[in-house]
C-alpha positions as CSV (number, residue, x, y, z in Angstrom):
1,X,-26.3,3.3,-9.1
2,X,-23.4,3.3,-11.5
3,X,-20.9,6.1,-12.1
4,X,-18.5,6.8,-14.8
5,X,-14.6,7.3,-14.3
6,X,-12.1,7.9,-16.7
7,X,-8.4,6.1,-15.8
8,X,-5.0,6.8,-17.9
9,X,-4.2,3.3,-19.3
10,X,-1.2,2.6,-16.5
11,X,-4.2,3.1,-14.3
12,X,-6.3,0.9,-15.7
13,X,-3.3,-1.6,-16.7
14,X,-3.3,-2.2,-12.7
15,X,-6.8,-2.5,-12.1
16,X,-7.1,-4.7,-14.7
17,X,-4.1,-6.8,-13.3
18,X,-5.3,-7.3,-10.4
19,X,-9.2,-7.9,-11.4
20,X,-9.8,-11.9,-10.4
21,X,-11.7,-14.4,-12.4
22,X,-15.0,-13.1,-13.1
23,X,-14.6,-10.1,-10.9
24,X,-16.0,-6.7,-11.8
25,X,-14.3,-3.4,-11.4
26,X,-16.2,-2.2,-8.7
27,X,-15.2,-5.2,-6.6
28,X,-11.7,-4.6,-6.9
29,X,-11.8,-1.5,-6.3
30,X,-14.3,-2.1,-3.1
31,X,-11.5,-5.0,-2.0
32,X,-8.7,-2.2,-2.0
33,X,-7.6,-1.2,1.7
34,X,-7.2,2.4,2.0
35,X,-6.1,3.2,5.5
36,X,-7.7,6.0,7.2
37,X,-4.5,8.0,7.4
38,X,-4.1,11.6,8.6
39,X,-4.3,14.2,5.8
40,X,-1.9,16.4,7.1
41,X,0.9,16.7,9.3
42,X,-0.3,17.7,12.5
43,X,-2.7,15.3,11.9
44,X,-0.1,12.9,11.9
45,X,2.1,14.7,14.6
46,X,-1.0,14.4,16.9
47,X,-1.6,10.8,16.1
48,X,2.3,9.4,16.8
49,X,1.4,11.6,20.1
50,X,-1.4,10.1,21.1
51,X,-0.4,6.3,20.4
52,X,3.5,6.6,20.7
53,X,6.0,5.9,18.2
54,X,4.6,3.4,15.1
55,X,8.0,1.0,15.1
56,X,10.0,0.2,17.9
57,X,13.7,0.8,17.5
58,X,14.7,-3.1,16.7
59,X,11.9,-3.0,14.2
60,X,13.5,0.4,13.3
61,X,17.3,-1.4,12.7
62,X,15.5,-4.0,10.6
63,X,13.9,-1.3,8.4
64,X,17.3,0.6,7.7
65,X,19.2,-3.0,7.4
66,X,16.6,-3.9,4.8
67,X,16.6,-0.3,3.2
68,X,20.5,-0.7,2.9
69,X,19.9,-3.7,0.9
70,X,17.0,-3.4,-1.3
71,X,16.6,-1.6,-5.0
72,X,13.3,-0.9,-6.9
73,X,11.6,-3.7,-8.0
74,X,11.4,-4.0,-11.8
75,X,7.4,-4.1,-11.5
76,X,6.4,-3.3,-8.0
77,X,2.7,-4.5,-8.6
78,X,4.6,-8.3,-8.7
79,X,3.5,-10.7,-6.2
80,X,6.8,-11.7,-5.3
81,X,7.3,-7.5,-4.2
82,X,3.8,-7.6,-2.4
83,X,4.7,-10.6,-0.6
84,X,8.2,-9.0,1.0
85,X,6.3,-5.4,2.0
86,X,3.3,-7.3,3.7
87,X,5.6,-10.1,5.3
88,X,7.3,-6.9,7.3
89,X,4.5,-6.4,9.3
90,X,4.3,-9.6,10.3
C-alpha cells in the first residue's frame, strides 16, 4: 500500500542525493538506520545505568582532541564527512 508525504525541498534535496541507481524512495528510506534511542532523559539516564558509561575515557580524550580540531563541514551530507563520523566507531 502506498502513502503520500509531503517533504520541504532541503528534505527532498537529501533523499534524492542519496537515492542509488534505479532505487526508489521507499528503499532509501527503508535502508536508513534509525537507532532505537530513548525518547527522553530518564530513558536515557536508565539506559547509561543499566549498560555503564557509552565511551571509555581514552575514547573520551579522542572525542575532545578531535572536537578541539574540527569545524562544520561545508556540506555535511559529503561522503568524505560520513566517512570520518562512521570511521570513529571503529
Amino acid at each position: 500500500m502506498a502513502k503520500k508525504i509531503t517533504l520541504e525541498l532541503d528534505a527532498y534535496k537529501k533523499l534524492h542525493a542519496a537515492k542509488r541507481e534505479r532505487e526508489s524512495f521507499s528503499s532509501v528510506v527503508q535502508r536508513v538506520v534509525i537507532p532505537d534511542a530513548p525518547k527522553s532523559g530518564s530513558e536515557l539516564v536508565a539506559l547509561i545505568r543499566s549498560r555503564g558509561p557509552l565511551f571509555s575515557e581514552s575514547e573520551l580524550d579522542e572525542l575532545e582532541r578531535i572536537a578541539n580540531h574540527d569545524s562544520p563541514p561545508d556540506n555535511p551530507w559529503d561522503k568524505r564527512h560520513v566517512d570520518c563520523v562512521v570511521g570513529l566507531s571503529q
